[in-house]
Structures are given as structure tokens and as C-alpha cells.
C-alpha positions as CSV (number, residue, x, y, z in Angstrom):
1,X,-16.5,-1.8,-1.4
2,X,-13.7,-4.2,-0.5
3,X,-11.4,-2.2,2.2
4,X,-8.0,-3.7,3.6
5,X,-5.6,-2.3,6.0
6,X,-1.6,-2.3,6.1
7,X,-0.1,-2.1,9.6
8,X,2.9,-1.0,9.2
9,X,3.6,-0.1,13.7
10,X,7.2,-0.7,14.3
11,X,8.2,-1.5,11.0
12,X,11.9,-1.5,10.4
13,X,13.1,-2.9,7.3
14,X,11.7,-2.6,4.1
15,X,11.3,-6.1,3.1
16,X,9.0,-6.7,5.9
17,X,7.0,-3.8,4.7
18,X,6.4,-5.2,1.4
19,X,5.7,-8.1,3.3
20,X,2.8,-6.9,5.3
21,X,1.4,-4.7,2.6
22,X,1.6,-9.0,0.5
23,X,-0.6,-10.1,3.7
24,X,-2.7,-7.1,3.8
25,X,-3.8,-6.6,0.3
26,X,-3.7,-10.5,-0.6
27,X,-0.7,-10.0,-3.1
28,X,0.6,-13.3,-4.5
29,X,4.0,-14.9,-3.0
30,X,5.3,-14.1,-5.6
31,X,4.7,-10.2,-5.3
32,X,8.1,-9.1,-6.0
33,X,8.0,-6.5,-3.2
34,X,9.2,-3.6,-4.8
35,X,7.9,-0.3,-5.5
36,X,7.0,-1.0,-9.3
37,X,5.4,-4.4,-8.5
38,X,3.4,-2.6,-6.0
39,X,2.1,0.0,-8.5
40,X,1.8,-3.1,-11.0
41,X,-0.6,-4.9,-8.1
42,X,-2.1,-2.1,-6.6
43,X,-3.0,-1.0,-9.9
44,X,-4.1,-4.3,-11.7
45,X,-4.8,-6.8,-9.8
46,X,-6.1,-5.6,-6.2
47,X,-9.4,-6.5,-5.1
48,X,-9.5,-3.6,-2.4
49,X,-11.5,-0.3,-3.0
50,X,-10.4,1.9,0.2
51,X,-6.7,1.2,2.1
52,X,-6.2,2.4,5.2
53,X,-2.8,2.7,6.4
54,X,-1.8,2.9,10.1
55,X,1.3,3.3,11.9
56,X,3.4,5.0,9.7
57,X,4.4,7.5,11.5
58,X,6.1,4.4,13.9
59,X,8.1,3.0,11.2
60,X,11.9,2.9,11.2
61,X,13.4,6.5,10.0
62,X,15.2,4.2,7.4
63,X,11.9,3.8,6.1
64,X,10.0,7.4,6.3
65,X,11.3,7.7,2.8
66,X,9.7,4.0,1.7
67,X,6.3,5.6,3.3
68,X,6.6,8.6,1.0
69,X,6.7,6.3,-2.3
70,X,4.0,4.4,-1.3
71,X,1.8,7.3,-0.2
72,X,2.8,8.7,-4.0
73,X,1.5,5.2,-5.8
74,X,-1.3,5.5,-3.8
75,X,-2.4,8.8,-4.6
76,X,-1.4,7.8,-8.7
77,X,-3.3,4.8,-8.3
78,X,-6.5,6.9,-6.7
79,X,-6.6,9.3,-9.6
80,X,-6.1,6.8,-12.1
81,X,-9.2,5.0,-10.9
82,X,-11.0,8.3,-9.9
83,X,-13.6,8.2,-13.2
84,X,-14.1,4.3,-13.1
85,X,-17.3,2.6,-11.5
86,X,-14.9,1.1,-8.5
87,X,-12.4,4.3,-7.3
88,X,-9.8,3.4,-5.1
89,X,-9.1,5.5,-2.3
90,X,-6.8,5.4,0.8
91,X,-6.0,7.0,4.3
92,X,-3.1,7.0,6.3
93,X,-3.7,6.6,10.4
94,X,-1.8,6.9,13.0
């Protein structure tokens, strides 16, 4: 099982969250960091099993609501996977 982590400590603007969840998760350049290209890679083409998200709780209150979306295509992304022979699954830390 391939497992990643996205740091996302003292994050305050959301193009430089999509741009470490691009670095952490091996996402193209041209990963159009958005939330629907992140369901579209998360979905399709990630090679990661288990993501483990820290520092969320430090991110800018601008973003709290970006954090929310992405916990939400996680958790679609984890059932839709859930009866497959490679489940993803995720954890936020903080």
C-alpha cells in the first residue's frame, strides 16, 4: 500500500494548497488545482492507497472552508474505492 502525506502547517492561500497536495500526491504540473481536478486525480489517477493529512487545523481561516471540500472528496473518493482490491483511505493529523 502506497501512502503519501499533504502538509498543509501554515497554509494561507489556496493555490499553494493545491500546490502541496501536486507535490505530495505526485499530481502532474499540469494538475489544474481545483477542487474538480482534484476529485478527477484523486480518483483516477493517484497511485496512493492511505493519505494522511496534517496541519489543517494551522491553515489560514480563509481556508478552513477549502479543508472541508477536500475532507468531503476524500471521504467520496474512500467509499467509491471501498469494494475494490486497492481502497483508499485517509486521516487527518494535527
Amino acid at each position: 500500500m502506497k501512502k503519501a502525506t499533504i502538509d498543509l502547517t501554515d497554509c494561507k492561500y489556496l493555490m499553494d494548497l493545491h500546490e502541496r497536495i501536486r507535490v505530495s500526491l505526485d499530481f502532474p504540473r499540469g494538475y489544474g488545482k481545483n477542487w474538480d481536478a482534484f476529485w478527477d486525480m484523486l480518483n483516477r489517477d493517484c497511485e496512493y492507497h492511505y493519505v494522511t493529512v496534517k496541519g489543517s487545523e494551522t491553515v489560514a481561516d480563509e481556508l478552513k472552508g477549502s479543508v472541508e471540500i477536500m475532507k468531503e472528496i476524500m471521504e467520496k473518493n474512500k467509499k467509491y474505492w471501498a469494494d475494490s482490491r486497492c481502497p483508499f483511505d485517509y486521516e487527518f493529523v494535527d
